[in-house]
C-alpha positions in Angstrom: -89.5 -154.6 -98.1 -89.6 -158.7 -97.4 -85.3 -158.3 -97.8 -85.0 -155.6 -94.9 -87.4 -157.8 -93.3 -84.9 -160.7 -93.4 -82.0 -158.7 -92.9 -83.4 -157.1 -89.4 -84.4 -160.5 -88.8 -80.9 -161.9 -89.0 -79.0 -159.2 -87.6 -80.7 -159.5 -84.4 -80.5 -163.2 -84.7 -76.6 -162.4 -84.8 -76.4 -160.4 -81.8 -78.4 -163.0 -79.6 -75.4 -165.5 -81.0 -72.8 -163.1 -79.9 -74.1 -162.3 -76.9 -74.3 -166.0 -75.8 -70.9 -166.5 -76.7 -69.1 -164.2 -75.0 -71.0 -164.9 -71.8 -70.0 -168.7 -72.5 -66.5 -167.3 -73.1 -66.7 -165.6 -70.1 -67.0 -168.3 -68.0 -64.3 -170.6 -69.6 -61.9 -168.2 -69.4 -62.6 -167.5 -65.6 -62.6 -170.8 -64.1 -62.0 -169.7 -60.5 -65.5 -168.3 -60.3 -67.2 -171.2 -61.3 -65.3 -173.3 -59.1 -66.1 -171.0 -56.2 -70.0 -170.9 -57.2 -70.4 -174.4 -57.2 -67.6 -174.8 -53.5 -70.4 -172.9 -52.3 -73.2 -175.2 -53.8 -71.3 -178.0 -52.2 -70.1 -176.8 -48.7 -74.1 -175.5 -47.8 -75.0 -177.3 -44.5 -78.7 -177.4 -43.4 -78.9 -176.9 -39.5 -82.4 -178.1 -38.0 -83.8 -175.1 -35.9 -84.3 -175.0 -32.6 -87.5 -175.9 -30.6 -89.1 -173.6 -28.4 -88.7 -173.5 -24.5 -91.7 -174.3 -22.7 -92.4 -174.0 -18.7 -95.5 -175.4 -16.8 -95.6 -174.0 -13.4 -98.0 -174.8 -10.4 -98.2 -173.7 -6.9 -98.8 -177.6 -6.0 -96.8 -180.9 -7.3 -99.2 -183.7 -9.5 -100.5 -181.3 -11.7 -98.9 -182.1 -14.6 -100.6 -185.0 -16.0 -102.2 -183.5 -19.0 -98.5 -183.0 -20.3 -97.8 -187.0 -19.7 -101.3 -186.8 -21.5 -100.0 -185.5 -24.5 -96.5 -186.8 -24.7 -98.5 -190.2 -25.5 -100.6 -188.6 -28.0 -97.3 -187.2 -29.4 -95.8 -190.5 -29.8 -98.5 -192.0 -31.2 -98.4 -189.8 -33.9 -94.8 -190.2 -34.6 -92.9 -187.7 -33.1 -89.6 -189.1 -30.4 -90.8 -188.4 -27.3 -88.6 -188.8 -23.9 -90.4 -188.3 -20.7 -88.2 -188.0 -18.0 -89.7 -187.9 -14.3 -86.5 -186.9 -11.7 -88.7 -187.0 -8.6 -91.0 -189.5 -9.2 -90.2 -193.3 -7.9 -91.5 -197.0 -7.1 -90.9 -198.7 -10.1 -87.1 -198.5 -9.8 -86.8 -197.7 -13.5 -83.1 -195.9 -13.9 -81.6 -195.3 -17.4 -80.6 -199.2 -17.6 -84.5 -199.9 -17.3 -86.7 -197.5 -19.7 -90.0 -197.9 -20.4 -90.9 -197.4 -24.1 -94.6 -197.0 -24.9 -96.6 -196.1 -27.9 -93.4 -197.1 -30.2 -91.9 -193.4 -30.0 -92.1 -192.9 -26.3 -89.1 -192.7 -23.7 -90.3 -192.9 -20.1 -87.6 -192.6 -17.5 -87.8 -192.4 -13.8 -84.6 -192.5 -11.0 -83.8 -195.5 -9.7 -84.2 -194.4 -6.2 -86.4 -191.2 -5.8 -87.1 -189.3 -2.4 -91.1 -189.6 -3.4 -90.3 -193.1 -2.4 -89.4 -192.6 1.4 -90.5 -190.0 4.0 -88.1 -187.3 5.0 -87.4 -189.3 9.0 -85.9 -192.2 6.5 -83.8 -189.8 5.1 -82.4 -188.0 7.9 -81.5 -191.1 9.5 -79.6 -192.7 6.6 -77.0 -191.3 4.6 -75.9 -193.9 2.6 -79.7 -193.7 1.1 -79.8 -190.3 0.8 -76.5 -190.6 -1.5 -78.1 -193.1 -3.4 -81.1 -190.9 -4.5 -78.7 -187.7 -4.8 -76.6 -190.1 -7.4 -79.5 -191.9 -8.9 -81.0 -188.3 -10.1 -77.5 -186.9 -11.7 -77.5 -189.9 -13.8 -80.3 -189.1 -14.9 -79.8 -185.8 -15.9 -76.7 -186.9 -17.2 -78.6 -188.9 -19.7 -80.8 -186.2 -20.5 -78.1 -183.9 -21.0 -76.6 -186.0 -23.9 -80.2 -186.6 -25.2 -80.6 -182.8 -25.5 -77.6 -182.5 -27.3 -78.0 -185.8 -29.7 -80.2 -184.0 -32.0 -82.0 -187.6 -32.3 -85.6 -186.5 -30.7 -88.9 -184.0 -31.3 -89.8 -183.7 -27.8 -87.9 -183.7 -24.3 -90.1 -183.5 -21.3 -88.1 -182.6 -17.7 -91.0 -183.0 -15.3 -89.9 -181.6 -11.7 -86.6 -180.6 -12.7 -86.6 -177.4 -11.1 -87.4 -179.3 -7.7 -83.9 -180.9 -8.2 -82.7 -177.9 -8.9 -84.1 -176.6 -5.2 -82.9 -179.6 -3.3 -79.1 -178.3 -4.8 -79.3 -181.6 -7.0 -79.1 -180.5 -10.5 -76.9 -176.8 -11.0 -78.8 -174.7 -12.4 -76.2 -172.9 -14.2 -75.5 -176.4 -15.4 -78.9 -176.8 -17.1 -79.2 -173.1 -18.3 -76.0 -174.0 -20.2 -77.5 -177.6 -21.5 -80.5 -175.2 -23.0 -78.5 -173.1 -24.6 -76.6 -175.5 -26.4 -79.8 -178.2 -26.8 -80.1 -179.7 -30.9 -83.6 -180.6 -30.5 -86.3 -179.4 -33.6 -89.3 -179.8 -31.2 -89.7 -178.2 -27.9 -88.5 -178.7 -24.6 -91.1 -179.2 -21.8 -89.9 -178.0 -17.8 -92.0 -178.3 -14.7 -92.5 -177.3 -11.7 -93.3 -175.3 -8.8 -90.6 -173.2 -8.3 -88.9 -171.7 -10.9 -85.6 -169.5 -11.1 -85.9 -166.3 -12.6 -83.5 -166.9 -14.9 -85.5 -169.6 -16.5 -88.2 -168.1 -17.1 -86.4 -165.5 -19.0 -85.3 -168.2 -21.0 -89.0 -169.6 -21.7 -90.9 -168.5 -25.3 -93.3 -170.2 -23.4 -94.7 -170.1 -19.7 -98.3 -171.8 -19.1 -99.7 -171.0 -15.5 -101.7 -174.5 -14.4 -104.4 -173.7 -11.8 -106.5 -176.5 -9.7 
């Protein structure tokens, strides 16, 4: 009885021996699909998804501060915050002259803004009115390349979609720069008026009441 035992025993030993071999055998004799196995190992590429879209509308302008609010709480946690204001003015920031706060924070503002001068100045001076007009493209210029970098957690465009009334910033132009953002955190837009075709965009639109 113990000898069948043993027998049984090393029978199935055998076949656990053969079976391992021939799969080893298998693969040494078929080199091209280990080779392709571990290409694919290699050539996997790990692509950082997408923050959300998020629009902050308000039937009046200044009520956006609780956003400013927590884009410093943001960046004092970490996170690569850039804050850019396109109508605000008076401390004749520009892109050359950022203001970096809490560490983590970008805070930009145009280097000439039209909050800066009554609508009379601007009528009656051209040359100033061009200034502003150029002042806010290169900002969104900057913010267009910032969008793209894939080097921040959080973009805020405060009152964008007023330089997108005044016939400042395209519209199509930003639609496109959204689409084709590298950003893992979210996007922040403001304003009071806001295209249609932004909103669609939006996974997120927050209605801010006085």
């Amino acid at each position: 009885m113990q000898r069948q035992q043993i027998l049984i025993i090393l029978h199935v030993e055998r076949i656990k021996i053969m079976a391992i071999s021939s799969t080893n055998n298998y693969y040494k004799s078929n080199l091209d699909v280990v080779d392709i196995n571990t290409a694919n190992k290699n050539n996997v590429k790990k692509f950082a998804q997408n923050g959300q879209i998020q629009i902050y509308q308000s039937s009046y302008r200044g009520s956006f501060t609780s956003i400013i609010r927590d884009s410093l709480r943001n960046a004092a946690l970490g996170r690569k915050v850039i804050l850019i204001q396109f109508m605000k003015g008076g401390v004749k920031q520009g892109v050359a002259n950022a203001v970096k706060l809490c560490g983590n924070l970008t805070w930009l503002r145009s280097s000439h803004s039209f909050d800066q001068y009554n609508s009379e100045a601007l009528e009656n001076n051209k040359n100033l009115k061009k200034s502003i007009h150029e002042s806010t493209i290169e900002l969104w210029n900057f913010c267009k390349k910032e969008l793209r970098s894939g080097k921040n957690d959080q973009i805020i465009l405060d009152e964008i979609f007023l330089a997108i009334g005044m016939n400042i910033i395209d519209k199509d132009d930003l639609i496109s720069t959204l689409e084709n953002r590298f950003i893992s955190g979210d996007v922040i837009l403001t304003g009071t008026d806001i295209p249609k075709d932004l909103l669609l965009m939006a996974n997120q639109i927050t209605e801010l009441r006085s």
